[in-house]
mmCIF entry with sequence, helices, sheets and N, C-alpha, C, O atoms, coordinates in Angstrom:
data_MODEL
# 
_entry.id   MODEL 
# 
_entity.id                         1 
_entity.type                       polymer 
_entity.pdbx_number_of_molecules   1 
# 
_entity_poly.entity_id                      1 
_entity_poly.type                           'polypeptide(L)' 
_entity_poly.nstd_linkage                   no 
_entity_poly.nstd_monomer                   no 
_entity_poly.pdbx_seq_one_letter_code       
;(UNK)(UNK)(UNK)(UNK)(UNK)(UNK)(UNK)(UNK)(UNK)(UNK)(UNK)(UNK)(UNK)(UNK)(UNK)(UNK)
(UNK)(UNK)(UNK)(UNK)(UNK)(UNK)(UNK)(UNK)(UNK)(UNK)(UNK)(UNK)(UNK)
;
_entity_poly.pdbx_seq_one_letter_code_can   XXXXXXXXXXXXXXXXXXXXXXXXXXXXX 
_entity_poly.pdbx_strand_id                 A 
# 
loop_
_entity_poly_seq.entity_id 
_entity_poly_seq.num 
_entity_poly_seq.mon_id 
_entity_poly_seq.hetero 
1 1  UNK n 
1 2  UNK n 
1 3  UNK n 
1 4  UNK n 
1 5  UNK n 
1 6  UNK n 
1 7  UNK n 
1 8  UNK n 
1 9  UNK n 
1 10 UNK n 
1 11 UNK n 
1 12 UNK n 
1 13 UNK n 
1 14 UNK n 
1 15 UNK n 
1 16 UNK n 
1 17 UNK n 
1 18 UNK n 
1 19 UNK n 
1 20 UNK n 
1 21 UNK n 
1 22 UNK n 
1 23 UNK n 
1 24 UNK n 
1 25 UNK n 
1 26 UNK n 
1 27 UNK n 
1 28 UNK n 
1 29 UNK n 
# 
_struct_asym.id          A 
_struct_asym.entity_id   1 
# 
_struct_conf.conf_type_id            HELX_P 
_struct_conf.id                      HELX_P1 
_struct_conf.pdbx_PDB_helix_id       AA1 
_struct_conf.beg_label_comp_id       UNK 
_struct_conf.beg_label_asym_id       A 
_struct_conf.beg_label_seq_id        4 
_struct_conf.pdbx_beg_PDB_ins_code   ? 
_struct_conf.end_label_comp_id       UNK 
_struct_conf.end_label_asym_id       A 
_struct_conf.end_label_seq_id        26 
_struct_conf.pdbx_end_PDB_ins_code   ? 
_struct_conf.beg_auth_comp_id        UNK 
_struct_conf.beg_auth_asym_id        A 
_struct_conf.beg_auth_seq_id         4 
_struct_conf.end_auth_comp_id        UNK 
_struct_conf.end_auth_asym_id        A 
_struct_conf.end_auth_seq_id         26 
_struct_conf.pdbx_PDB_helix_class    1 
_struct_conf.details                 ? 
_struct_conf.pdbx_PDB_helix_length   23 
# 
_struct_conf_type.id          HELX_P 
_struct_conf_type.criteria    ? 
_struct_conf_type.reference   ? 
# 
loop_
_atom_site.group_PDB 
_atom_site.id 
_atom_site.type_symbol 
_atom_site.label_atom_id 
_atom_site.label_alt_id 
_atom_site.label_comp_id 
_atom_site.label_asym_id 
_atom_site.label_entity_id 
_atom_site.label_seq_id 
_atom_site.pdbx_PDB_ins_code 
_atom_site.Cartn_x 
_atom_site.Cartn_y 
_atom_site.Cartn_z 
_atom_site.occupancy 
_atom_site.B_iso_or_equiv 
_atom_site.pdbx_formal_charge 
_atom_site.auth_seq_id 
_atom_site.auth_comp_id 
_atom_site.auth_asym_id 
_atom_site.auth_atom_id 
_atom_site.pdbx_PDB_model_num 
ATOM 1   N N  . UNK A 1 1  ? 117.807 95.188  96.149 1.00 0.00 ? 1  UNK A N  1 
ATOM 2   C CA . UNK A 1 1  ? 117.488 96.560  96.555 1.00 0.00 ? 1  UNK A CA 1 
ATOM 3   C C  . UNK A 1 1  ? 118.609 97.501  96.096 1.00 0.00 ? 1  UNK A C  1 
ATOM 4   O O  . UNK A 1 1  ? 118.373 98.701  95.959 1.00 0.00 ? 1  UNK A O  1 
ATOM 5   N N  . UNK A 1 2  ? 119.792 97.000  95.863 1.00 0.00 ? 2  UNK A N  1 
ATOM 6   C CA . UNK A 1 2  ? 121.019 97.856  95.962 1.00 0.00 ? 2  UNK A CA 1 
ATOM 7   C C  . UNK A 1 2  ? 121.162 97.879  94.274 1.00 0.00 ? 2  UNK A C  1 
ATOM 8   O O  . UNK A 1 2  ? 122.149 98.559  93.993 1.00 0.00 ? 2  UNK A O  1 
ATOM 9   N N  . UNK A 1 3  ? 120.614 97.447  93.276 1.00 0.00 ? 3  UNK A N  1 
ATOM 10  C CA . UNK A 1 3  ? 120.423 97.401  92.048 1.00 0.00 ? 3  UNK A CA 1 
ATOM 11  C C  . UNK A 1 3  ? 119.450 98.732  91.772 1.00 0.00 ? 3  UNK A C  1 
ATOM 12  O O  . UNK A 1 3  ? 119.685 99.741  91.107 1.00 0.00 ? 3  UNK A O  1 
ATOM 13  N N  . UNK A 1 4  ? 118.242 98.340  92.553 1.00 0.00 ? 4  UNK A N  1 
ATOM 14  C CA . UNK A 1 4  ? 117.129 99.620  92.090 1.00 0.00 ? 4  UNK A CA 1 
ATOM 15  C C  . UNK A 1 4  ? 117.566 101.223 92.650 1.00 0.00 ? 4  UNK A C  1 
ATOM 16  O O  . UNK A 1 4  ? 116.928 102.252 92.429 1.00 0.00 ? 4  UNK A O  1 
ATOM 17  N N  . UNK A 1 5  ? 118.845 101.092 93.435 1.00 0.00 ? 5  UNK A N  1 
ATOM 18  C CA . UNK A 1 5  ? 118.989 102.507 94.514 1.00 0.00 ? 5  UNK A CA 1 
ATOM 19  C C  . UNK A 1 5  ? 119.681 103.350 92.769 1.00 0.00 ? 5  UNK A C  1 
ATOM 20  O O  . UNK A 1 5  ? 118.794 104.098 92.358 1.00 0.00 ? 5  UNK A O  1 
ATOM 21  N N  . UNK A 1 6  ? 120.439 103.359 92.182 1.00 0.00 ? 6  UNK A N  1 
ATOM 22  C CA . UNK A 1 6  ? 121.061 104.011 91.032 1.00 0.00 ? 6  UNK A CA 1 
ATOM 23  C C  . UNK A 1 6  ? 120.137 104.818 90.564 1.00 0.00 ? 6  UNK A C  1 
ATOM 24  O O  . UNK A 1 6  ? 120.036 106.045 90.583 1.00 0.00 ? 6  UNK A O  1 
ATOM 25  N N  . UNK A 1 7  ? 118.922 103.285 89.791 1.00 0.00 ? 7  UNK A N  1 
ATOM 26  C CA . UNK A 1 7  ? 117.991 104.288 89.351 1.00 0.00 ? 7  UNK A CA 1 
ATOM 27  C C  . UNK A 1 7  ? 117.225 104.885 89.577 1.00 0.00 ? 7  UNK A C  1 
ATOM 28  O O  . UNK A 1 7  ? 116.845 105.677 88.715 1.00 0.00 ? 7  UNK A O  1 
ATOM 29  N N  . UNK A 1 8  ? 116.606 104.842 90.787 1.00 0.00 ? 8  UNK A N  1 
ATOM 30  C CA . UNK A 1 8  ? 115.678 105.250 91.587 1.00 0.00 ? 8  UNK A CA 1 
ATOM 31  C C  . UNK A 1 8  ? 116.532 107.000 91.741 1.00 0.00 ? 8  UNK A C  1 
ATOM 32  O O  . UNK A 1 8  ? 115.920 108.067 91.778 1.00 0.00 ? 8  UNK A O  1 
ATOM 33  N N  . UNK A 1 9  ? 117.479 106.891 91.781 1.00 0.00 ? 9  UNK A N  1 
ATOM 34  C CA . UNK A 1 9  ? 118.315 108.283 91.791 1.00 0.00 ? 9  UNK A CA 1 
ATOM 35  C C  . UNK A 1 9  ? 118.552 108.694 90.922 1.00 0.00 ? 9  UNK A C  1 
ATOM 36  O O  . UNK A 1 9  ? 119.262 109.700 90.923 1.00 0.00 ? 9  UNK A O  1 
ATOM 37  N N  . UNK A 1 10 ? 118.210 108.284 90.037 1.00 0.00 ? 10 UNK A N  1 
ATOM 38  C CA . UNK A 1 10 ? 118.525 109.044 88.679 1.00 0.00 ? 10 UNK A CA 1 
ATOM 39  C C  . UNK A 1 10 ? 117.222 109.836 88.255 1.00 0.00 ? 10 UNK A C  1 
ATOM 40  O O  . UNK A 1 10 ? 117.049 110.954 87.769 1.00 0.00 ? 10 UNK A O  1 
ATOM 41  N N  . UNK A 1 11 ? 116.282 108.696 88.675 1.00 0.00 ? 11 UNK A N  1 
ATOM 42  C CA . UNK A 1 11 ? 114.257 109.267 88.662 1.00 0.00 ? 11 UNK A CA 1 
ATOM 43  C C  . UNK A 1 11 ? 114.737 110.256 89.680 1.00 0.00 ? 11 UNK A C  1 
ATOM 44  O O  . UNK A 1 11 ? 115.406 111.050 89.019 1.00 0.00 ? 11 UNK A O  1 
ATOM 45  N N  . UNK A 1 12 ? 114.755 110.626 90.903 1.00 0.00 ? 12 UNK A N  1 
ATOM 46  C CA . UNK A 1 12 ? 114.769 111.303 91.787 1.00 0.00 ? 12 UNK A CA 1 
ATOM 47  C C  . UNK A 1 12 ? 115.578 112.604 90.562 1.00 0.00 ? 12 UNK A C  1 
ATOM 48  O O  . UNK A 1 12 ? 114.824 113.309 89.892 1.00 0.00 ? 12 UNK A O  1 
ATOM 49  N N  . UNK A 1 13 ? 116.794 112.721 90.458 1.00 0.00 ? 13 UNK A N  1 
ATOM 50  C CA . UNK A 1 13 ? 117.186 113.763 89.952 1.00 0.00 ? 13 UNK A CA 1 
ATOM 51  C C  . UNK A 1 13 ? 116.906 114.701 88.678 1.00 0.00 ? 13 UNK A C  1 
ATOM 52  O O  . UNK A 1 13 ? 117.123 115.864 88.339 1.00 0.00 ? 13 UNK A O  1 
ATOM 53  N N  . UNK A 1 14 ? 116.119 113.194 88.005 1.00 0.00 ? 14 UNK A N  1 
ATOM 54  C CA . UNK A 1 14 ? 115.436 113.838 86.226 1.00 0.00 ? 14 UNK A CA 1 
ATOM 55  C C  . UNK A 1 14 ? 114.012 114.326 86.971 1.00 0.00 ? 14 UNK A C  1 
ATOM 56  O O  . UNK A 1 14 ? 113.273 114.682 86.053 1.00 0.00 ? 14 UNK A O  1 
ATOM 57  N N  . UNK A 1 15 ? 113.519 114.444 87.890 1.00 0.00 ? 15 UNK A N  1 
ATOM 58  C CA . UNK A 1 15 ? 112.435 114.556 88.414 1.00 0.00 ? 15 UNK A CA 1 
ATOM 59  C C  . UNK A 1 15 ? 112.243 116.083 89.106 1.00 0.00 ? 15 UNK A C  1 
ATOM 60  O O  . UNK A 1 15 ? 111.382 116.964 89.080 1.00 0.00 ? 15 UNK A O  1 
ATOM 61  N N  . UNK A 1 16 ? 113.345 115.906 89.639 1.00 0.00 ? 16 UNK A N  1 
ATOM 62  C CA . UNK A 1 16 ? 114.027 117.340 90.447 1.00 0.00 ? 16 UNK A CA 1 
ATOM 63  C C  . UNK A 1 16 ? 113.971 118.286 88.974 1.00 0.00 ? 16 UNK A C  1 
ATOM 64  O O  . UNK A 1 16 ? 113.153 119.171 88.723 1.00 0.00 ? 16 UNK A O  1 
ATOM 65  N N  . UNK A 1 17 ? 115.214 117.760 88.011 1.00 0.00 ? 17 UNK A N  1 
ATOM 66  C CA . UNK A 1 17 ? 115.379 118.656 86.865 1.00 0.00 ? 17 UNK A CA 1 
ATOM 67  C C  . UNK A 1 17 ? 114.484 119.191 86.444 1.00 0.00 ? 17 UNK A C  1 
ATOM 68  O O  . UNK A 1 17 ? 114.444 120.420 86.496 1.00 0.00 ? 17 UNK A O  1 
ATOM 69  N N  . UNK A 1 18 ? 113.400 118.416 85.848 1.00 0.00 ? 18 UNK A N  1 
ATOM 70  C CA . UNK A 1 18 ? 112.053 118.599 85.119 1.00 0.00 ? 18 UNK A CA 1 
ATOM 71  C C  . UNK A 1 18 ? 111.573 119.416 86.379 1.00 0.00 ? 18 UNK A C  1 
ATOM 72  O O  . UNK A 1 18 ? 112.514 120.200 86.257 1.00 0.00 ? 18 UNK A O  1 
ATOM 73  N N  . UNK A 1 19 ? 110.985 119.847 87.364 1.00 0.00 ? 19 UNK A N  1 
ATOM 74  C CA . UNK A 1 19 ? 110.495 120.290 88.169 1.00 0.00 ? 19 UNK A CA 1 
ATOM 75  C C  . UNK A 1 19 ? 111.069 122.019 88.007 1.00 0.00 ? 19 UNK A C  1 
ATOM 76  O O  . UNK A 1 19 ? 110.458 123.081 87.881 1.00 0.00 ? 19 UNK A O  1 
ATOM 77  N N  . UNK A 1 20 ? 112.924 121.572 88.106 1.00 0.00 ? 20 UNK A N  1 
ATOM 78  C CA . UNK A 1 20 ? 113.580 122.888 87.807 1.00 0.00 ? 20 UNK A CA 1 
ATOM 79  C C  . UNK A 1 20 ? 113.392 123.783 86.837 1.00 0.00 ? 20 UNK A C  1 
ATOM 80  O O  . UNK A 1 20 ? 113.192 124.992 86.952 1.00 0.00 ? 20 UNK A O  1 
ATOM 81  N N  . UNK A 1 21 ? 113.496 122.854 85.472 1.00 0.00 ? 21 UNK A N  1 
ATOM 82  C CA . UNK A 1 21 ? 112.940 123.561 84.665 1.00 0.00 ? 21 UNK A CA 1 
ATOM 83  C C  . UNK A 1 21 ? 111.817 123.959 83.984 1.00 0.00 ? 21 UNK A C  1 
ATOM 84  O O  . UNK A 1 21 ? 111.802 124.649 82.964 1.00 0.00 ? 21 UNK A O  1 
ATOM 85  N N  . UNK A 1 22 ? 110.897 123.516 84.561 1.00 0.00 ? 22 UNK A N  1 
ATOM 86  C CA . UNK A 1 22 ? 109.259 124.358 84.723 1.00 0.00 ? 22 UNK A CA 1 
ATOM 87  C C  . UNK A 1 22 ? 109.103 125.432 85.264 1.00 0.00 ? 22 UNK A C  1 
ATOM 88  O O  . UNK A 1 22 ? 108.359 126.300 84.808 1.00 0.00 ? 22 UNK A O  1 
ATOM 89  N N  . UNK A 1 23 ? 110.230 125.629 87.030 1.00 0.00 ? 23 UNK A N  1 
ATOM 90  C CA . UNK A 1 23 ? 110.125 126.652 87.919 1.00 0.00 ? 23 UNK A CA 1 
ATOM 91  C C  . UNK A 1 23 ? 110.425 128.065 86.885 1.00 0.00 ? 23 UNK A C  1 
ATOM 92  O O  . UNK A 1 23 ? 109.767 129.104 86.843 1.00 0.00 ? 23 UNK A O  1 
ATOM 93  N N  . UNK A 1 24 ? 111.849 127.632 85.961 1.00 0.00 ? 24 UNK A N  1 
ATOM 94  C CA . UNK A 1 24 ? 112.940 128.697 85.606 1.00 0.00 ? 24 UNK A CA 1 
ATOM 95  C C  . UNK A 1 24 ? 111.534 128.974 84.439 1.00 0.00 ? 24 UNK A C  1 
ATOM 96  O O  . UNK A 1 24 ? 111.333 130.180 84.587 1.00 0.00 ? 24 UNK A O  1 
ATOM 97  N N  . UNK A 1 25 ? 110.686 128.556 83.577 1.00 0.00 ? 25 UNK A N  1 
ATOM 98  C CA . UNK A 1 25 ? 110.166 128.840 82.482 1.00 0.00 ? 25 UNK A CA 1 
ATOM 99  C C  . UNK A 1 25 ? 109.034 129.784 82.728 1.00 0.00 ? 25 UNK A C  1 
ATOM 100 O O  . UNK A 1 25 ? 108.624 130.712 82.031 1.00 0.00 ? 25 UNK A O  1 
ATOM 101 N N  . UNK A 1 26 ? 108.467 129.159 84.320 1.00 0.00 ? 26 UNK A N  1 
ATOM 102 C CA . UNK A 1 26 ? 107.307 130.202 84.857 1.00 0.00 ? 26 UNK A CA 1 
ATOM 103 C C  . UNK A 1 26 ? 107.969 131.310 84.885 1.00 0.00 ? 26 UNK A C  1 
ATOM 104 O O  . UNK A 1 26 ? 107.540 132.283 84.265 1.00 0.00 ? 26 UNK A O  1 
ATOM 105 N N  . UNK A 1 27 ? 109.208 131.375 85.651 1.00 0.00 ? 27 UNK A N  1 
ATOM 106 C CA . UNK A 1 27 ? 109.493 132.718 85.909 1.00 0.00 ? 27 UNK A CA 1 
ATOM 107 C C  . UNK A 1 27 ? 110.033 133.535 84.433 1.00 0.00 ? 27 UNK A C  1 
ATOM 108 O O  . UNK A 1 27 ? 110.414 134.671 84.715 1.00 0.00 ? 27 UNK A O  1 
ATOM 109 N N  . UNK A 1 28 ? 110.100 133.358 83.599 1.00 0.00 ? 28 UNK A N  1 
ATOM 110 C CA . UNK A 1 28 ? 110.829 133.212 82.486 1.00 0.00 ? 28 UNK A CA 1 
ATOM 111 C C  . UNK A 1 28 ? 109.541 134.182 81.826 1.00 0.00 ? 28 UNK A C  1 
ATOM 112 O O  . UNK A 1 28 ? 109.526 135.228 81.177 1.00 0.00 ? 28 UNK A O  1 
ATOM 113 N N  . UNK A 1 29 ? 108.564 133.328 82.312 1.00 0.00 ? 29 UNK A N  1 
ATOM 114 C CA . UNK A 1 29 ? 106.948 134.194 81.632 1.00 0.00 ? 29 UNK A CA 1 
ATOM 115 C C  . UNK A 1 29 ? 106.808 135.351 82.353 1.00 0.00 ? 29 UNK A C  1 
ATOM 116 O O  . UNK A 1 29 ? 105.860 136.105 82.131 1.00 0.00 ? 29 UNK A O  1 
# 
């Protein structure tokens, strides 16, 4: 379990990112 927690946080944060930068592009339009 303590193997998958890293990446599982790394998905969590490229996930967040990608999310972020969709928000910034809408507003962007």
């Amino acid at each position: 379990m303590n193997i998958a927690l890293p990446s599982l946080r790394q998905w969590v944060i490229g996930t967040a990112g990608l999310a972020s930068g969709m928000a910034t592009a809408l507003l962007l339009l």
